[in-house]
C-alpha angles and dihedrals in degrees: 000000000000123000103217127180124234119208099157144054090216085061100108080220088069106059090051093051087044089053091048086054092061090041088062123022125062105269099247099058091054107093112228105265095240088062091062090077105098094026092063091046097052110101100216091055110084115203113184130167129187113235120197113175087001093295128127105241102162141356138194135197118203138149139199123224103205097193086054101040090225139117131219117209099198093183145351118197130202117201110177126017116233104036105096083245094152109044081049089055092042092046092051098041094051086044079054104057100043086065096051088046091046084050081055091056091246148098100249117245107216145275143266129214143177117253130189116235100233093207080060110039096018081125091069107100095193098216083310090284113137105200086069089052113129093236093042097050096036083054093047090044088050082057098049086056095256108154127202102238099228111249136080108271130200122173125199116268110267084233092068084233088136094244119133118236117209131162084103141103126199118230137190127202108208111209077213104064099190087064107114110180135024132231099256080213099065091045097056099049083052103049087043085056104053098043092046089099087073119065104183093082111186106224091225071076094040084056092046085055101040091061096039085061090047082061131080092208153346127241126224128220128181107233124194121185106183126059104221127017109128081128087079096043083111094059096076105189156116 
């Protein structure tokens, strides 16, 4: 399998990643292809897909913020059960990063992600792939080190309509996996700065904020939901 980079919608690479995506996700939460356009030509974002027999089996969008120390995985794909896909993305990614944060001067600290809630979103069928099941993936993420940071998270609505979208949890794997809690501070300036793309911000998320601010940190629990899964440790994916 290769890791390539994609940093253009005219990269062949691109519209079949595009076309997994729907596949995949919930059309409304795949942005429309033309509107790729920036974001793959912003150099902080990283786009990478996996290609095997010059298909497009699994992607995966992050992004390093050198002044926080701290990385942002936006999505992981899996395309095709089976595979390893996605201990192949996370390896790569983590391999990645270290190099961006080595570049900083630093070790880097870790790195939050979204994670759906399966008692919540356990309805989503993710293009019938297990491996992207929300129980499957919240089990093997437990098992990557990844900790739901302990308090109730919305995020703004990616259509700037000003809702606030919840059914999620954000999570943050330390590097250091004895750490336990997380400065709110830096959880605030970072979630100030990745949603500062949308300006229509809900106040259920201005009050999300608000209290975080009013807090010196954030524990971090880790939080399984299914009892035996050990069978999708391979899948490595959220």
């Amino acid at each position: 399998m290769e890791y390539r980079r994609i940093m253009s919608i005219e990269d062949p690479l691109f519209k079949q990643m595009h076309q997994l995506m729907q596949q995949v996700f919930p059309t409304e939460e795949v942005l429309e292809f033309n509107l790729w356009k920036e974001p793959l030509e912003d150099i902080g974002i990283r786009v990478f897909v996996v290609v095997k027999n010059n298909k497009v089996v699994g992607a995966t969008e992050y992004r390093y913020y050198e002044d926080f120390n701290v990385a942002m995985t936006d999505f992981t794909i899996i395309g095709k059960d089976g595979l390893g896909i996605g201990a192949f993305l996370a390896q790569k990614r983590l391999v990645d990063l270290n190099m961006l944060a080595s570049a900083n001067g630093k070790k880097l600290h870790g790195m939050f992600a979204e994670i759906y809630d399966p008692c919540k979103v356990e309805q989503y069928e993710f293009g019938s792939i297990k491996s992207m099941d929300p129980y499957v993936r919240r089990e093997v993420l437990s098992h990557l080190g990844y900790k739901r940071l302990n308090f109730s998270y919305v995020h703004p609505s990616w259509k700037n309509d000003g809702e606030a979208v919840s059914g999620l949890d954000l999570c943050f794997l330390p590097i250091d996996h004895e750490e336990n809690e997380l400065n709110s501070s830096l959880i605030v300036q970072f979630l100030r700065r990745y949603y500062s793309v949308l300006p229509n911000k809900p106040r259920y998320w201005e009050e999300m904020i608000k209290d975080l601010e009013e807090k010196k940190s954030i524990c971090s629990t880790f939080r399984d939901y299914s009892q035996s899964l050990e069978f999708f440790v391979q899948e490595i994916n959220f």
